[in-house]
C-alpha positions in Angstrom: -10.9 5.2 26.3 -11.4 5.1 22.4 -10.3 1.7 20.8 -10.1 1.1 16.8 -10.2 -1.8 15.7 -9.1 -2.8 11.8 -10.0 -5.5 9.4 -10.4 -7.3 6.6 -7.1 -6.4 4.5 -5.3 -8.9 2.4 -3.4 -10.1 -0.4 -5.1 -8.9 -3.7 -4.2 -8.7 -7.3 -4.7 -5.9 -9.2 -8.3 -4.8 -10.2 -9.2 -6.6 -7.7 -11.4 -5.4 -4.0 -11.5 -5.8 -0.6 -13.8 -4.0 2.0 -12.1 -3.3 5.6 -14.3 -2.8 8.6 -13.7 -0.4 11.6 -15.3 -0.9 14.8 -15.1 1.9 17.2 -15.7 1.5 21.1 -15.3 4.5 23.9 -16.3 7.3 21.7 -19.7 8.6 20.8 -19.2 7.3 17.1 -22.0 8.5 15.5 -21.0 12.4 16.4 -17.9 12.0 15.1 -16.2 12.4 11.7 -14.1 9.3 11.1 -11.4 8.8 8.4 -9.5 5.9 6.4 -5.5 6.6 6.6 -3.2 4.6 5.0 1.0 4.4 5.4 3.0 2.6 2.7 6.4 1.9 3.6 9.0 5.1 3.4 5.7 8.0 3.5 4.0 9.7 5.7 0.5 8.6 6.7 -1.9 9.8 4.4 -6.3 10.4 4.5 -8.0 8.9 1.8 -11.6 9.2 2.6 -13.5 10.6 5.4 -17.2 10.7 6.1 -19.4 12.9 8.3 -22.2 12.3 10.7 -24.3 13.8 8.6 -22.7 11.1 5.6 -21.0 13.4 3.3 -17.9 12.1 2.1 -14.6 13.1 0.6 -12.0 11.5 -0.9 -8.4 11.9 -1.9 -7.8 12.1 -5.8 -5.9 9.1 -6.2 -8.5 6.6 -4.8 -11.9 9.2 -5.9 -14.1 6.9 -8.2 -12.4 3.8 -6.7 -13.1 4.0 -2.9 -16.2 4.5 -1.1 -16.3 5.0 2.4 -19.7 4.5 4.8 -20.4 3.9 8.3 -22.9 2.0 10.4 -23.9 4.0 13.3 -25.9 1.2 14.7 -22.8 -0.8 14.7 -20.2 1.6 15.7 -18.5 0.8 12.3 -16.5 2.7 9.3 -16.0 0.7 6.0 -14.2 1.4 3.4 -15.2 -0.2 -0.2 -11.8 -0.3 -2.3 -12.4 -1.6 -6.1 -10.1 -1.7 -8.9 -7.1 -1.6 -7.1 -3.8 -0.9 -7.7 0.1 -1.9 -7.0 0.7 1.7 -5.5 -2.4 1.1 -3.0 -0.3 -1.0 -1.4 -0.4 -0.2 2.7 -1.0 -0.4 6.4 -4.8 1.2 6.5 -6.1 2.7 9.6 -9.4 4.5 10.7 -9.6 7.8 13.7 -11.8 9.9 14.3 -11.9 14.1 14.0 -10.4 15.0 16.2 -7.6 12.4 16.2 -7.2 10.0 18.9 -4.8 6.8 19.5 -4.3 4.9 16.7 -5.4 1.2 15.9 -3.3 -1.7 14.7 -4.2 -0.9 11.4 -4.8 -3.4 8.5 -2.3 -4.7 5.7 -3.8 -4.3 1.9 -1.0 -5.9 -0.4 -1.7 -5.4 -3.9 0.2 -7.4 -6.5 0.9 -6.9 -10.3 
């Protein structure tokens, strides 16, 4: 059984960064694309950066230049890098896999003005 496991979110002002960590167990991680998701309150669940095993990486316009995502196959672990942050970054961030599979707890990033 696949088990994510989120971290390292927090209370932040703006401009400010915060790395979260994703540690993957029950899957072979390093085969797998994996994926940072966030959810602010009222929307839909959204990607913001995915790498593949091969470390290429995309990212969604509002957090490109911003975010950077990488991954530790070693470890089993997915981070993702968030500088200069913003009010409207502001959610419950969560890592999966390609193809999806159940999701984690997720980690809270507040991000004040």
């Amino acid at each position: 059984q696949v088990r994510l496991v989120e971290s390292g979110g927090g209370l932040v002002q703006a401009g400010g960064s915060l790395q979260l960590s994703c540690a993957a167990s029950g899957t072979s991680f390093i085969l797998n694309r994996m994926g940072w998701y966030r959810q602010a309150p009222g929307k839909q669940r959204e990607l913001v950066a995915s790498i593949s095993r091969d470390y290429i990486t995309n990212y969604a316009a509002s957090v490109k230049g911003r975010f950077t995502i990488s991954r530790d196959n070693a470890k089993n672990t997915v981070y993702l890098q968030m500088n200069a942050l913003k009010p409207e970054d502001t959610a419950v961030y969560y890592c999966n896999k390609e193809p999806l599979t159940t999701w984690g707890q997720g980690t809270q990033v507040t991000v004040s003005s």
